[in-house]
BANUPA-807887 format. One record per residue (C-alpha): residue number from 1; x, y, z. Coordinates in nm, 3 decimals. Layout:
<pts>
PT     i         x         y         z
PT   NUM         X         Y         Z
...
</pts>
This chain:
<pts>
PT     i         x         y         z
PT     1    -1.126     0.034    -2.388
PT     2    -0.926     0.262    -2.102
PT     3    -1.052     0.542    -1.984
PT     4    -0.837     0.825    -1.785
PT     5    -0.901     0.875    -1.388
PT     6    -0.961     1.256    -1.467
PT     7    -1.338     1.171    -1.636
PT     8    -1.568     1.270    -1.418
PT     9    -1.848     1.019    -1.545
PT    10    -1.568     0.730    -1.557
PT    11    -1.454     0.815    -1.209
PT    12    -1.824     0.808    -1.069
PT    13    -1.905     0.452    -1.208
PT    14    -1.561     0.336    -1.061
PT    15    -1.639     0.472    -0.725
PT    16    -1.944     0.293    -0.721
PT    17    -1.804    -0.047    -0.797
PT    18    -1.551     0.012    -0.560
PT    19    -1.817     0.049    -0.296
PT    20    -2.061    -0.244    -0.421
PT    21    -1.747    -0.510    -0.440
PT    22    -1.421    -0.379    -0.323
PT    23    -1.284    -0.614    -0.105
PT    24    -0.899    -0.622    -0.150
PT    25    -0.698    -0.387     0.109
PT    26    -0.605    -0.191    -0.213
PT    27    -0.950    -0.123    -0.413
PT    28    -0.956     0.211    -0.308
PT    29    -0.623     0.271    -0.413
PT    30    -0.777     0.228    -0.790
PT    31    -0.890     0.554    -0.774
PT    32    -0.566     0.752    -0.766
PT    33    -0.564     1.028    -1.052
PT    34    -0.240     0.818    -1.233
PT    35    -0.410     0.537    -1.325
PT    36    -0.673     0.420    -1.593
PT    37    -0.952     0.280    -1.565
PT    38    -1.094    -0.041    -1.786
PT    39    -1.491    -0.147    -1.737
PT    40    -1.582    -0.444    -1.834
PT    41    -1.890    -0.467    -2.107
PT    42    -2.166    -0.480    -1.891
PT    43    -1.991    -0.204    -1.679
PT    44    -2.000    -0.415    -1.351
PT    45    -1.611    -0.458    -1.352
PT    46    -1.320    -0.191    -1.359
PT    47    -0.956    -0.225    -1.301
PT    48    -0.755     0.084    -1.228
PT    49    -0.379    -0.004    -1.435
PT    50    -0.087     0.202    -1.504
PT    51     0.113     0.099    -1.872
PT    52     0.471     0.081    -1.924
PT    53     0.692    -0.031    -2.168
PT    54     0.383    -0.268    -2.276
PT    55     0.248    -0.367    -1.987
PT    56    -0.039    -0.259    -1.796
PT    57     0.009    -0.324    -1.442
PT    58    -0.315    -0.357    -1.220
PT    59    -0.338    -0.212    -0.892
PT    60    -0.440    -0.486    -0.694
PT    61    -0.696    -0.676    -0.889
PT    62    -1.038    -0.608    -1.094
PT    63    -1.287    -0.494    -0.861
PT    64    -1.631    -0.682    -0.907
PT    65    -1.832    -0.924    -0.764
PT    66    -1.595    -1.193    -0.673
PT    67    -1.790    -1.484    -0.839
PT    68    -1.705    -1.274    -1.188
PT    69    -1.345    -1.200    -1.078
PT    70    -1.213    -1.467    -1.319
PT    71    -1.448    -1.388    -1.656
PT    72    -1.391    -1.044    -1.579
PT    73    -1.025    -1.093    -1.603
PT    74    -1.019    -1.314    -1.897
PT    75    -1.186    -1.010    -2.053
PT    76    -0.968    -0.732    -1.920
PT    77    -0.639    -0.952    -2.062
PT    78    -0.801    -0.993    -2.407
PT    79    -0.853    -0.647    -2.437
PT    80    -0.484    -0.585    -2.357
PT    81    -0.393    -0.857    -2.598
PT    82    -0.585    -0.706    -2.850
PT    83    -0.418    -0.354    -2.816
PT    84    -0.058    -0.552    -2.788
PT    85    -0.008    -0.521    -2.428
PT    86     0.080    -0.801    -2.160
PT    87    -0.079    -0.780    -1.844
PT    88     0.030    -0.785    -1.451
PT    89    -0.175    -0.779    -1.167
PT    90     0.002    -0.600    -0.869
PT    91    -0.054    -0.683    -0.504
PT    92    -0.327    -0.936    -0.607
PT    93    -0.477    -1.110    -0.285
PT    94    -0.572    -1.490    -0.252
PT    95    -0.950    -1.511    -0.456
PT    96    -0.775    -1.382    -0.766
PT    97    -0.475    -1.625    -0.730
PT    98    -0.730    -1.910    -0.634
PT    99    -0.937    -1.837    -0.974
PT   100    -0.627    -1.808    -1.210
PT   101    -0.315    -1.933    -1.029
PT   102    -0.426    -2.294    -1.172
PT   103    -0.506    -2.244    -1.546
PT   104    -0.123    -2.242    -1.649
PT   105    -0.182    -1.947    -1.845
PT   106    -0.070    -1.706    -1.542
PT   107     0.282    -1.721    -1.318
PT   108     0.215    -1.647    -0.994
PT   109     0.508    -1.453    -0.738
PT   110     0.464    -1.427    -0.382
PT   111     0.568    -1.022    -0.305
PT   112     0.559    -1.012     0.068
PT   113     0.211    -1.049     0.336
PT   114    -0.018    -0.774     0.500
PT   115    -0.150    -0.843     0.838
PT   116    -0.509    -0.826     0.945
PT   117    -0.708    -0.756     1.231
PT   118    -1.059    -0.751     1.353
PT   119    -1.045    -0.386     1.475
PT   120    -1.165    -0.467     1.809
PT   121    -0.874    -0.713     1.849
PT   122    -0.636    -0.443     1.720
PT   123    -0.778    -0.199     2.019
PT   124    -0.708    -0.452     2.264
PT   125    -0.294    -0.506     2.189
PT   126    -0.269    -0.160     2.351
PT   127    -0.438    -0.329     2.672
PT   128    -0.295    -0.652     2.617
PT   129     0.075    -0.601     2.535
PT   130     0.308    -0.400     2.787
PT   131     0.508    -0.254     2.559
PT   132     0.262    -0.097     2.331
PT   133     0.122     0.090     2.677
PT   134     0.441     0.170     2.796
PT   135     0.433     0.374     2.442
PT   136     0.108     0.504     2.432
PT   137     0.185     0.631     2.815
PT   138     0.524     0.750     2.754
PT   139     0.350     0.972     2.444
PT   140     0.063     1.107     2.676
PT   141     0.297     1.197     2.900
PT   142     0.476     1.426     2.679
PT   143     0.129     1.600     2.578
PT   144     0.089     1.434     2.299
PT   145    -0.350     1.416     2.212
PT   146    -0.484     1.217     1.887
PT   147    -0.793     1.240     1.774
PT   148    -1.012     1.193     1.390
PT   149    -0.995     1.527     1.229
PT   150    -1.317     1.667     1.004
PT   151    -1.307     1.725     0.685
PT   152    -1.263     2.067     0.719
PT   153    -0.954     2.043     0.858
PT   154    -0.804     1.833     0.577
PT   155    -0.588     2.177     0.435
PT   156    -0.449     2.241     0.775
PT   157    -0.078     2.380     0.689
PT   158     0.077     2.140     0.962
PT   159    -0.001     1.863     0.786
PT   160     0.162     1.969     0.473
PT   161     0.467     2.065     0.656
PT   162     0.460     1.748     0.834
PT   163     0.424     1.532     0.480
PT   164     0.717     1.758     0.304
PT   165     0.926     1.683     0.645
PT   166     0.899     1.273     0.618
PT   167     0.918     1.285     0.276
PT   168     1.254     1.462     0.291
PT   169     1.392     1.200     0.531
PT   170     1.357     0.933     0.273
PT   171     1.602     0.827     0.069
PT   172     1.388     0.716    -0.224
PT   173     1.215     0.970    -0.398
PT   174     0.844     1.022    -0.378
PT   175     0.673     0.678    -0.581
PT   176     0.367     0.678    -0.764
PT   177     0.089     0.410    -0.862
PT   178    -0.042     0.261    -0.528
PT   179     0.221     0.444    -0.317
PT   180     0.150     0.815    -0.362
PT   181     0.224     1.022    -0.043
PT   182     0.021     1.310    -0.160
PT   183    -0.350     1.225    -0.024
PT   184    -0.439     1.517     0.179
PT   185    -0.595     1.727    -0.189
PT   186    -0.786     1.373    -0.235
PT   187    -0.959     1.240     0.031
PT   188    -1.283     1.155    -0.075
PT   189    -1.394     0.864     0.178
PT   190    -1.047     0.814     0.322
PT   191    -1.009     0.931     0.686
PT   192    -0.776     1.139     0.881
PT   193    -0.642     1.099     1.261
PT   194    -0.387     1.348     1.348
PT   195    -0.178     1.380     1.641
PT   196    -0.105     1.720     1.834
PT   197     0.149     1.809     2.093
PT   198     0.124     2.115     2.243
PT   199    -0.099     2.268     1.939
PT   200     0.207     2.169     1.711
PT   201     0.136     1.882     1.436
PT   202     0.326     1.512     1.530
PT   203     0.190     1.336     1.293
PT   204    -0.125     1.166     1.095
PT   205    -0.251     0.836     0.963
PT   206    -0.465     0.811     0.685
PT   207    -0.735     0.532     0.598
PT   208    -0.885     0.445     0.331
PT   209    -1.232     0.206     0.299
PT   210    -1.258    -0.154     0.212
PT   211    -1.594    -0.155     0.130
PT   212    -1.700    -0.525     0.096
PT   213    -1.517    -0.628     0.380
PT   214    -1.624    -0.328     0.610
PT   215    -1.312    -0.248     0.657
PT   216    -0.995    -0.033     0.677
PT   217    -0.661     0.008     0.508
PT   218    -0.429     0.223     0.729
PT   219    -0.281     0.353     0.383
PT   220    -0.034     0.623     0.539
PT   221     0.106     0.687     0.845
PT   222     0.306     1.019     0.887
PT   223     0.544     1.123     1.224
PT   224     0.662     1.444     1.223
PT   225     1.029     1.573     1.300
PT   226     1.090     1.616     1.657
PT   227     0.708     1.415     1.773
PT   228     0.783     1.199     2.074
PT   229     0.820     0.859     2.080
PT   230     0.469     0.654     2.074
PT   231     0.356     0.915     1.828
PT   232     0.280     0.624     1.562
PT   233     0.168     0.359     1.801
PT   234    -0.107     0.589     1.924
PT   235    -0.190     0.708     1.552
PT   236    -0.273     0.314     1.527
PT   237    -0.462     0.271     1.854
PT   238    -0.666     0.549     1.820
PT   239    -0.786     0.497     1.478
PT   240    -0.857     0.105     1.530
PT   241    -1.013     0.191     1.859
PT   242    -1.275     0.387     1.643
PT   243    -1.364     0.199     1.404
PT   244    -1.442    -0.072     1.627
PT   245    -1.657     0.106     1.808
PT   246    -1.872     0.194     1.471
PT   247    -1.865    -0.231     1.451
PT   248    -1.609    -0.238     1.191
PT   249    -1.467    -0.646     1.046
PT   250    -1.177    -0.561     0.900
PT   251    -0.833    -0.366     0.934
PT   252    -0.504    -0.398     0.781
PT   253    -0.145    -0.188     0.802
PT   254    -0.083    -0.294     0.423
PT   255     0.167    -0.481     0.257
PT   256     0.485    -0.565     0.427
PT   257     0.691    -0.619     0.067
PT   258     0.925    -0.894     0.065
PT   259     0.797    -1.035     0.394
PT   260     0.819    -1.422     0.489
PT   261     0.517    -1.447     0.655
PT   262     0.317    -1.545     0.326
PT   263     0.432    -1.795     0.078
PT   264     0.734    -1.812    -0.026
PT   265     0.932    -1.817    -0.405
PT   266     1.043    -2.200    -0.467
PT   267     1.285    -2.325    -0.671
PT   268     0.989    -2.331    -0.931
PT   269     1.034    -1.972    -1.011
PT   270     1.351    -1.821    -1.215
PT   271     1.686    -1.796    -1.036
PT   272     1.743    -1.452    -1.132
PT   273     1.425    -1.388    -0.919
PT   274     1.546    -1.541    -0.668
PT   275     1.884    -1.361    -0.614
PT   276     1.717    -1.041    -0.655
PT   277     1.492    -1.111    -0.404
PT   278     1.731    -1.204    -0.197
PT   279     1.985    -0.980    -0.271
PT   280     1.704    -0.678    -0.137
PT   281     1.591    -0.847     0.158
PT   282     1.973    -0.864     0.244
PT   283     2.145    -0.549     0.123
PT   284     1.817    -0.310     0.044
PT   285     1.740    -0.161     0.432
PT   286     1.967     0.120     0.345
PT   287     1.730     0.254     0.067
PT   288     1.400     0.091     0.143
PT   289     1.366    -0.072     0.540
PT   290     1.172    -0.357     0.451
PT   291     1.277    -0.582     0.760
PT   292     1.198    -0.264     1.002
PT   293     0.864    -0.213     0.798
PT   294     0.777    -0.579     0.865
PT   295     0.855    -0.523     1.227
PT   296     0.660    -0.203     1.325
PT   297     0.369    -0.430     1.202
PT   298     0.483    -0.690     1.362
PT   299     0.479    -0.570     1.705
PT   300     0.095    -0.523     1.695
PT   301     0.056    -0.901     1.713
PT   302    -0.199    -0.983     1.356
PT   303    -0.412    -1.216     1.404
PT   304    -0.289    -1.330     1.039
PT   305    -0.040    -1.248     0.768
PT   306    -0.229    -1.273     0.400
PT   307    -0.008    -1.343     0.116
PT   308    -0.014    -1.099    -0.141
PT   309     0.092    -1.162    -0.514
PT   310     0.186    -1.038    -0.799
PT   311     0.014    -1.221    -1.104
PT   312     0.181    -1.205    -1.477
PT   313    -0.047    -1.367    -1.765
PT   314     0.266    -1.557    -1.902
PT   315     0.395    -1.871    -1.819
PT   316     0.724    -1.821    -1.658
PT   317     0.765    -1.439    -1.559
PT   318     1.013    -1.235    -1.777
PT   319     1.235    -0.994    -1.609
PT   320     1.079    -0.734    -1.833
PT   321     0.752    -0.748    -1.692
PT   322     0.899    -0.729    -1.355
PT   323     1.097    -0.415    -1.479
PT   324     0.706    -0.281    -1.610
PT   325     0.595    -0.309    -1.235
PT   326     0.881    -0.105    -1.123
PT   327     0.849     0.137    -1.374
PT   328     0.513     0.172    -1.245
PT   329     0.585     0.263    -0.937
PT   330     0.877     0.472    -1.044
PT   331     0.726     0.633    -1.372
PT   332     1.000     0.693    -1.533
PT   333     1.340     0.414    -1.560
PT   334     1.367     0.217    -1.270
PT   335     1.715     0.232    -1.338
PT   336     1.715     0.639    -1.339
PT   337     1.514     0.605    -0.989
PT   338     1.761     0.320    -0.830
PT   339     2.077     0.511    -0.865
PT   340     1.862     0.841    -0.757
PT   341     1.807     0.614    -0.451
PT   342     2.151     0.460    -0.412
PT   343     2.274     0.911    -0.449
PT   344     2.012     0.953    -0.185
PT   345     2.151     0.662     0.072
PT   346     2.483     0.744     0.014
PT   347     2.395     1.090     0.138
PT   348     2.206     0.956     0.444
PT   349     2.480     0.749     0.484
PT   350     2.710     1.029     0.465
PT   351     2.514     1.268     0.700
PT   352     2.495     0.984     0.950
PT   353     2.876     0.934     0.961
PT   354     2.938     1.338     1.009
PT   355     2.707     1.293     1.270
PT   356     2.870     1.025     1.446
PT   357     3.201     1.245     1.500
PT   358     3.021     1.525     1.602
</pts>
């Protein structure tokens, strides 16, 4: 059966699987105070979900060992069954799609492809690539110094500023589920680099562990209003520059959504997927900049793109489970939050134009 995020006990035992098996970029992610939880019987599987309009949508996968992933799901969707919910899994990497995509009981959707690093070969881009140290440069230049901050610097008021400053920029309000900007009050094991110029905040990233791949999801990376150029860039070198020095495997930037780089939807998946998919990649940069997401992370030459997936247990996917996802993220009507977002591009639209004659 569920249990809420705000248990203390139920939180504990998560926390602990996530550090014995979590090994998808987003099993830390499970432990965000809006989702669920669901342990498997013998309490060595969780999965963290959010439900809407019938359908609980996983974040990511079930975290376990990875030789259980597919029993452990099998039990996780009977459960749901049995209360009279479908399920979805959400940003689901390659071992899950491997142990179910097959079975013809699940549809499986390509969403878009994170790239990965070793950390070390992350660190040496910024030596490697000219651009990337004519950045770095141009930002020292300007006085701009990064560095990991303690955990006792976690409440500093520039960093709340900062966040409330990007966040206003955006045209989509803030999301929830695996997307929630608000980590500073939760950090836990996540870790903090923040940049400084002149004793005024630029920016922060954010990371957040991958346990079983010792590893590192760069979950959030914040540039203040006014922070020079290269501010970002040197967020990223910093941090990977770290955590390959403490011998660290793994290190990711996250999902790029709707990204080519991973596999691709065929003509074996619904049309009306396929137009909407299209229709966003096409016409969407004004409310969400997918194509300039994909190239900021781009630009730091991955030494691979991994497909990520989203997995329905149905046989074709209905457009009301792809609606549940949304609503997910959203928590409320994706249809309330899409013309909150088309308001809010309109009105960055609108300030641009002003801008433009003055």
């Amino acid at each position: 059966m569920p249990a809420t995020a705000d248990s203390s006990d139920t939180l504990i035992q998560a926390r602990r699987l996530v550090f014995d098996f979590g090994r998808s970029a987003t099993s830390w992610q499970i432990l965000n105070p809006d989702l669920s939880f669901w342990f498997s019987a013998d309490g060595e599987g969780v999965a963290g979900f959010a439900t809407y309009r019938g359908v609980r949508v996983v974040a990511g996968e079930p975290v376990c060992d990875v030789d259980r992933l597919a029993a452990v799901c099998r039990e996780f969707e009977q459960d749901a069954a049995d209360a009279g919910q479908r399920v979805c899994y959400l940003a689901a990497e390659s071992p899950l799609v491997e142990r179910l995509g097959l079975d013809g009981r699940h549809v499986v959707i390509p969403i878009g492809a994170q790239p990965v690093w070793q950390p070390a070969a992350l660190s040496a881009v910024f030596r490697e690539a000219a651009a990337l140290r004519y950045q770095l440069n141009r930002a020292r230049s300007k006085g701009l110094s990064v560095s990991e901050w303690p955990a006792n610097r976690f409440d500093h008021p520039g960093l709340h500023r900062c966040l409330a400053a990007w966040l206003a920029e955006k045209s989509l309000p803030a999301l929830g589920f695996m997307t929630d900007p608000y980590l500073l009050g939760r950090m836990d094991a996540r870790r903090l680099w923040g940049a400084e110029k002149d004793g005024v905040m630029a920016g922060y990233t954010v990371l957040a562990p991958v346990p079983a791949r010792s590893g590192w999801l760069v979950e959030q990376i914040v540039r203040c209003g006014g922070a020079p150029n290269g501010t970002a860039e040197s967020l990223v070198a910093t941090a990977a520059h770290d955590v390959a020095a403490e011998d660290s495997r793994f290190i990711t930037l996250g999902t790029s959504p709707l990204s080519r780089r991973g596999e691709r939807l065929s003509s074996r998946h619904p049309l009306w997927l396929r137009v909407i998919t299209g229709w966003m990649r096409a016409h969407g940069t004004r409310f969400y900049n997918f194509k300039g997401l994909e190239h900021f992370k781009a630009k730091f030459r991955p030494q691979a793109w991994e497909p990520v997936f989203a997995v329905a247990v149905e046989p074709r996917l209905r457009m009301g489970t792809l609606y549940a996802a949304m609503g997910a993220f959203t928590g409320r009507s994706p249809i309330v939050a899409g013309m909150q977002a088309v308001g809010g591009g309109l009105r960055s639209e609108l300030r641009r134009l002003v801008g433009l004659r003055n």
